[in-house]
Each structure stands twice: as structure tokens, then as C-alpha cells.
C-alpha positions as CSV (number, residue, x, y, z in Angstrom):
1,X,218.2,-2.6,182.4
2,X,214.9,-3.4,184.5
3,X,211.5,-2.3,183.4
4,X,208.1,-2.6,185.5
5,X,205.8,-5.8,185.0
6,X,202.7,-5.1,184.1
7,X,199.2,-6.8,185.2
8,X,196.7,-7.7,183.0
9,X,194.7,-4.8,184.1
10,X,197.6,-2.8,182.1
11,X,198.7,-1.4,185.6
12,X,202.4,-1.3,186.8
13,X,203.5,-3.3,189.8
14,X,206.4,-3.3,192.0
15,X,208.2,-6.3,190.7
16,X,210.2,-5.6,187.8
17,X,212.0,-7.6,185.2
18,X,215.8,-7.5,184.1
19,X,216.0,-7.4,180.4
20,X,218.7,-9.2,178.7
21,X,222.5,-7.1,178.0
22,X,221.5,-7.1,174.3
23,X,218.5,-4.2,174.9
24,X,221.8,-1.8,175.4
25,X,223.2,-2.5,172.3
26,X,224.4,0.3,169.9
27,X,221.2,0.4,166.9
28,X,223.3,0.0,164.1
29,X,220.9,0.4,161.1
30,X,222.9,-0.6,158.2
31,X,223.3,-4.2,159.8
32,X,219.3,-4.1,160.2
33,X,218.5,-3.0,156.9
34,X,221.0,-5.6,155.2
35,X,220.0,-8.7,157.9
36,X,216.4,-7.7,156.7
37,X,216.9,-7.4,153.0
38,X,218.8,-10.8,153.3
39,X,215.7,-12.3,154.9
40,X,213.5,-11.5,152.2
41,X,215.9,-12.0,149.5
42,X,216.0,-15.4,151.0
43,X,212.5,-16.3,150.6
44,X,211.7,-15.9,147.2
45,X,211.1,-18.5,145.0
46,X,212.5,-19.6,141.8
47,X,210.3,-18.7,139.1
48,X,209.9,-18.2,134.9
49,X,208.0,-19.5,131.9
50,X,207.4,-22.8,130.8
51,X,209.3,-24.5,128.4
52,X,206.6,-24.8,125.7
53,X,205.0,-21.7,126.5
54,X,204.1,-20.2,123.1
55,X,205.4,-23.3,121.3
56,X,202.0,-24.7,120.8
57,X,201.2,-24.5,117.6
58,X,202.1,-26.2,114.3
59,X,203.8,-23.8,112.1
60,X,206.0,-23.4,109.2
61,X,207.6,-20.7,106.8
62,X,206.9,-20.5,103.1
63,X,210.6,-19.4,102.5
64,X,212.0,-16.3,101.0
65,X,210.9,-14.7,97.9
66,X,207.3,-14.1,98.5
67,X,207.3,-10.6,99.2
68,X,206.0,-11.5,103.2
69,X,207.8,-11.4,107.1
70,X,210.1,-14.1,108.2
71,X,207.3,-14.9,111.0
72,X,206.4,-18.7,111.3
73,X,202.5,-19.1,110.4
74,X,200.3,-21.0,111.6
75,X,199.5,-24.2,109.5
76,X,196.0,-24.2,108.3
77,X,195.7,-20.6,109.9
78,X,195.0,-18.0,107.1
79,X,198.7,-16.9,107.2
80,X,198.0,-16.3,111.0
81,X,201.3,-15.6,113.0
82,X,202.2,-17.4,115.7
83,X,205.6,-18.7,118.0
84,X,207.6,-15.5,117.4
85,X,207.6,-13.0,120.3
86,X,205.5,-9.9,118.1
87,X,202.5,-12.4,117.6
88,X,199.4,-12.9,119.6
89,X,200.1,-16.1,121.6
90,X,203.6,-16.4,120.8
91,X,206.3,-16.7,123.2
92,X,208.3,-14.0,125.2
93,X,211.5,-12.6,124.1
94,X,213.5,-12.0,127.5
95,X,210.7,-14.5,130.5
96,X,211.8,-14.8,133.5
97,X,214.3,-17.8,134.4
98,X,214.1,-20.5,136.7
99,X,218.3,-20.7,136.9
100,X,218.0,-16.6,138.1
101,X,219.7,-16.9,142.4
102,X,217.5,-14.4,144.8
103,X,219.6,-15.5,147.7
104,X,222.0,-12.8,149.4
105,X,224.5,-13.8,151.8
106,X,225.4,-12.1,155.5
107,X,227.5,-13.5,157.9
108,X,226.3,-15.0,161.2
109,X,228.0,-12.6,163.4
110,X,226.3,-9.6,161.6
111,X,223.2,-10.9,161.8
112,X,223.2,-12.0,165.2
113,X,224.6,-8.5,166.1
114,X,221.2,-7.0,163.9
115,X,219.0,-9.0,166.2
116,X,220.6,-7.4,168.9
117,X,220.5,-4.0,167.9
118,X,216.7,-4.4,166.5
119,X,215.8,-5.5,170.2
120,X,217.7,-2.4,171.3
121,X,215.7,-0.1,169.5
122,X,212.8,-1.4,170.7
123,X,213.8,0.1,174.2
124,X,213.8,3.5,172.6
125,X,211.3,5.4,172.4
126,X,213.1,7.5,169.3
127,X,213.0,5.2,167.2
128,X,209.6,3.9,167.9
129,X,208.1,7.3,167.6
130,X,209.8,7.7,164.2
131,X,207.7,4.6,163.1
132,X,204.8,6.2,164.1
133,X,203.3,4.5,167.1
134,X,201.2,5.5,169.3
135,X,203.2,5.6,172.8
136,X,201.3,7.1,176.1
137,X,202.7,9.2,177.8
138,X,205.6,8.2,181.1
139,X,205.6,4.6,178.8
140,X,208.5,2.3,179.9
141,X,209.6,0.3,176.7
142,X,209.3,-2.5,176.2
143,X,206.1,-3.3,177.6
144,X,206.6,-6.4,180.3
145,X,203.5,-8.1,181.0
146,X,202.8,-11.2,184.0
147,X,202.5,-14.3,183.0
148,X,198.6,-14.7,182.5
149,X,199.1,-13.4,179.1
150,X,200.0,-16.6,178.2
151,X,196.6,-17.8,179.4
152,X,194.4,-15.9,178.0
153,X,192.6,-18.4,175.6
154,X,192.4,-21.6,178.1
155,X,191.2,-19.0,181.2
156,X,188.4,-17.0,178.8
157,X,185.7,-17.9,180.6
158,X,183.1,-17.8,177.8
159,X,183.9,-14.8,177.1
160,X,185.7,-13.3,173.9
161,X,189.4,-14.2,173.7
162,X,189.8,-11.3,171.0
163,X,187.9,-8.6,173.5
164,X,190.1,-9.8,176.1
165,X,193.1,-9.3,174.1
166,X,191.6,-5.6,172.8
167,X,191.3,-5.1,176.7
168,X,194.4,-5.7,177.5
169,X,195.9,-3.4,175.1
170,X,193.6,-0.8,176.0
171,X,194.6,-1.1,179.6
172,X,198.1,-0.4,178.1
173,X,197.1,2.4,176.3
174,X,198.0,0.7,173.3
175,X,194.5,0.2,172.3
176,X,195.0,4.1,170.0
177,X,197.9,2.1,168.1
178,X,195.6,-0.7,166.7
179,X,193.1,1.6,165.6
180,X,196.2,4.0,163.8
181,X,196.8,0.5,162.2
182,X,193.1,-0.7,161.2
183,X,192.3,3.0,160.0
184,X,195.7,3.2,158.2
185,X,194.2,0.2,155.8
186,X,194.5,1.1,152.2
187,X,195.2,-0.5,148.4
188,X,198.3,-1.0,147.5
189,X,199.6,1.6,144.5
190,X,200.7,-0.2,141.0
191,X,200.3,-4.0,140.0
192,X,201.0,-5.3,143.7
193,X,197.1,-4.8,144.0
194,X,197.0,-7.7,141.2
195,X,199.3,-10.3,142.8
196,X,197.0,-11.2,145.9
197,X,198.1,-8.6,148.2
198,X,195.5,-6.1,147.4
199,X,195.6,-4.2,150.8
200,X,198.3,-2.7,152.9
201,X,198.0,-2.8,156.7
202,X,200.5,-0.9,158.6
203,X,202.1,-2.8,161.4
204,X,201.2,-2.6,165.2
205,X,202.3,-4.2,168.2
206,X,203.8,-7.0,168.4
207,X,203.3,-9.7,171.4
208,X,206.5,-12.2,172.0
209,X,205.1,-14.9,174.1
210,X,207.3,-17.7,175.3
211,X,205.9,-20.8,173.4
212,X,203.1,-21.8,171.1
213,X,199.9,-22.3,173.7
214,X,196.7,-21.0,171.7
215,X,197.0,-17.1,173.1
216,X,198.2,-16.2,170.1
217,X,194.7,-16.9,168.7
218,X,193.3,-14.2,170.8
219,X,195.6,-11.7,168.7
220,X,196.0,-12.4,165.4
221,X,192.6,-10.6,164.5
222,X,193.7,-7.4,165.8
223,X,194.4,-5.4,163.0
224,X,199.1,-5.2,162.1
225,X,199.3,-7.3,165.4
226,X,201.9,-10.1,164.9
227,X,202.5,-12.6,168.0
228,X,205.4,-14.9,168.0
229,X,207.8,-16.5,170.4
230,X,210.9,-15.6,171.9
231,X,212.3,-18.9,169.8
232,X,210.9,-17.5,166.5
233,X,211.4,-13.5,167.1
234,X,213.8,-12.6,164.2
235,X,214.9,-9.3,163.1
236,X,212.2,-9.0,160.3
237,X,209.3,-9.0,163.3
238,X,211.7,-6.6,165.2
239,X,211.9,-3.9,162.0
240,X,209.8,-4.5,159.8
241,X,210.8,-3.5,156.3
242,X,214.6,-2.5,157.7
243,X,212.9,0.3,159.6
244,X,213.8,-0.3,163.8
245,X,211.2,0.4,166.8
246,X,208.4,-2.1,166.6
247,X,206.3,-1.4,169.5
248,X,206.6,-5.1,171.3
249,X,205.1,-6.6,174.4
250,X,207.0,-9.5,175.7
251,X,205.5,-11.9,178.3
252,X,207.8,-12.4,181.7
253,X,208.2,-15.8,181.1
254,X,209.2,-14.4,176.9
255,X,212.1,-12.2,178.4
256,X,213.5,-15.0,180.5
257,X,213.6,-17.3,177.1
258,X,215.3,-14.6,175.1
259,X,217.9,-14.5,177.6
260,X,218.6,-18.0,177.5
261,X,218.2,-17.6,174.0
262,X,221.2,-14.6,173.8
């Protein structure tokens, strides 16, 4: 499968590059979905209450007979309740535990075979309609760009490494799928909104570079741009959230990494 290189300019040249075998790979969603969820799943930390939460207080119980609640009381309190889970300050009745196991298991052939198809539905423009990008029109996926994208932080000239980045997009025509992402911003429904992750940014492009060289910094302030490198691509950058079609621009140099890599 060979798709056109493009300059920096965002305009197609002759040359073309040869993607890897695994772009033609059957999408096989369920695989995605489960490689993903196992990702997450993976991730979490253990967490739950402290031993001595709602413990710290001196209490006691008069004993039976005295026409009152079982409910230890605080010492010296009034007859104040305290410790038991239906009094102010006491502890919890079911808290989280540490002991609880997140972790879900998925063999190594499926999830190699998930990374696969995720890069495969990135070559279809389906399924990265359905995720609602913003494709021109007559656009070859994936985008293939030369090799300068990889210098475009040491070769900035004084100039703005971010506007250069925005440029090249633009020259893509990818520039209408930041904006769908910056002006898709919005606050999370429920408690999520109270656990540090306020807002919600929908996902945009994603650039695959082939190593860590400081370009990456002229991305990341673009709003649901992710960059990573052809090493560190996974499934979860691929779909986000189990859902196939990221819109992905790989470096040349990236797409002759991932096919060592495969």
C-alpha cells in the first residue's frame, strides 16, 4: 500500500512511501475495544481508606439499660456520637479497598493483532469519518509527511515553533480539525468535573514522529493533538476510548520505524 509524501508546504510530491502489510489488516473492533479497556484497566491504582480513618476519637458505651442507641460516644463530648458509620466523623461502612485487583488480562497475540487493526483503520477514511474528523476532500490516509517534520523546533528560525506546526496542518487541510477540537471544549457532566479533570477536549490529530527530538514541543499546545513515536504508538493513541480512526500523520522516517517495529 503506497501513499504520497507530503512537503511541509502540505503539497503532494511524486515520491511515495510503502506503508507496512499491517495497514491491510481486517479492523476487528472487539479486539480494539478489549486491547483498550485492558490498557486502562491496567493503569489504575490501588486505592481506599485509611486504617484509622474515623477511629480518632476516644469513645465508650454506657451499656444497656439506659433507654439510649448502642452508638459509641464521644468521651467528654455531651453524649456526642462518634466511630460508627451514621455519625458525623465516623467511619464508612463499605470504603474502598486497597486489596480490590483493576488489572484485566489479554493475550499477546490479541493485542498485537489490535495494534494492527487500529493502524488499519487509520487508512480508512470510514472509520475516521465516523469519529468525526475533519478530512478534505481527494485526502490519502494516512497523511505521510518528509522528514523536516522532525526538525521543526532546531530549524525555527526565530520564529514560532507552535505557528509553524499550525502551518503545517493548515497546509494539510487539517488545520478545520484542530479548531472542531479547541471549539469542541466543554465541562465534563457529573463528579468527574471534581476529580481534576474538569474539561473535556475532543481528540485531534495525532503526529507519530520517529524518536524523541524536541518537535514534539511544537505540538503539544495544539488543542486534542497528541505526538508520540513510532516506539511508543500503542493502540490507546490509535483509538482512543476503543473507538478506531484517529486522524494520524506519520513522519517518513516514523513509517520506516514502524516497519521494523512490525
Amino acid at each position: 500500500m503506497k501513499v504520497p509524501i507530503y512537503s511541509m508546504k502540505g503539497k503532494a510530491s511524486k515520491s511515495s512511501a510503502t506503508l507496512p502489510n499491517a495497514f491491510e489488516e481486517p479492523v476487528r473492533l472487539d479486539l480494539i475495544r478489549r486491547a483498550v479497556r485492558a490498557a486502562r484497566a491496567n493503569r489504575r491504582q490501588a486505592y481506599g481508606a485509611s486504617k484509622g480513618a474515623g477511629f480518632r476519637h476516644s469513645v465508650s458505651w454506657p451499656g444497656k439499660g439506659r433507654g439510649m442507641a448502642r452508638t459509641p460516644r464521644k468521651n467528654g463530648g455531651g453524649g456526642r456520637g462518634a466511630q460508627a458509620p451514621n455519625t458525623v466523623g465516623g467511619r464508612r461502612a463499605h470504603p474502598p479497598k486497597v486489596d480490590k485487583e483493576w488489572d484485566l488480562k489479554i493475550n499477546s497475540k490479541e493485542r498485537k493483532k489490535a495494534f494492527r487493526s487500529a493502524l488499519a483503520a487509520t487508512s480508512q477514511e470510514s472509520y475516521v469519518s465516523a469519529r468525526g474528523h475533519e478530512i478534505p476532500e481527494k485526502a490519502t490516509l494516512p497523511y505521510v509527511v518528509e522528514d523536516k517534520i522532525e526538525k521543526i523546533a532546531s530549524e525555527h528560525k526565530g520564529e514560532s515553533i507552535t505557528k509553524r506546526a499550525m502551518a503545517l496542518l493548515d497546509g494539510l487541510g487539517l488545520g478545520e480539525d484542530v479548531d472542531r477540537s479547541y471549539d469542541g471544549k466543554g465541562i465534563r457532566a457529573g463528579k468527574g468535573k471534581r476529580r481534576g479533570r474538569k474539561y473535556r477536549t475532543p481528540k485531534s490529530v495525532l503526529v507519530v514522529l520517529s524518536e524523541t527530538n524536541g518537535s514534539e514541543k511544537a505540538f503539544r499546545n495544539l488543542s486534542g493533538v497528541d505526538v508520540t513515536t513510532a516506539k511508543e504508538l500503542n493502540t490507546e493513541l490509535l483509538a482512543p476510548g476503543g473507538d478506531p480512526g484517529r486522524l494520524v500523520v506519520f513522519s517518513k522516517s516514523a513509517v520506516s520505524a514502524l516497519g521494523e517495529r512490525l
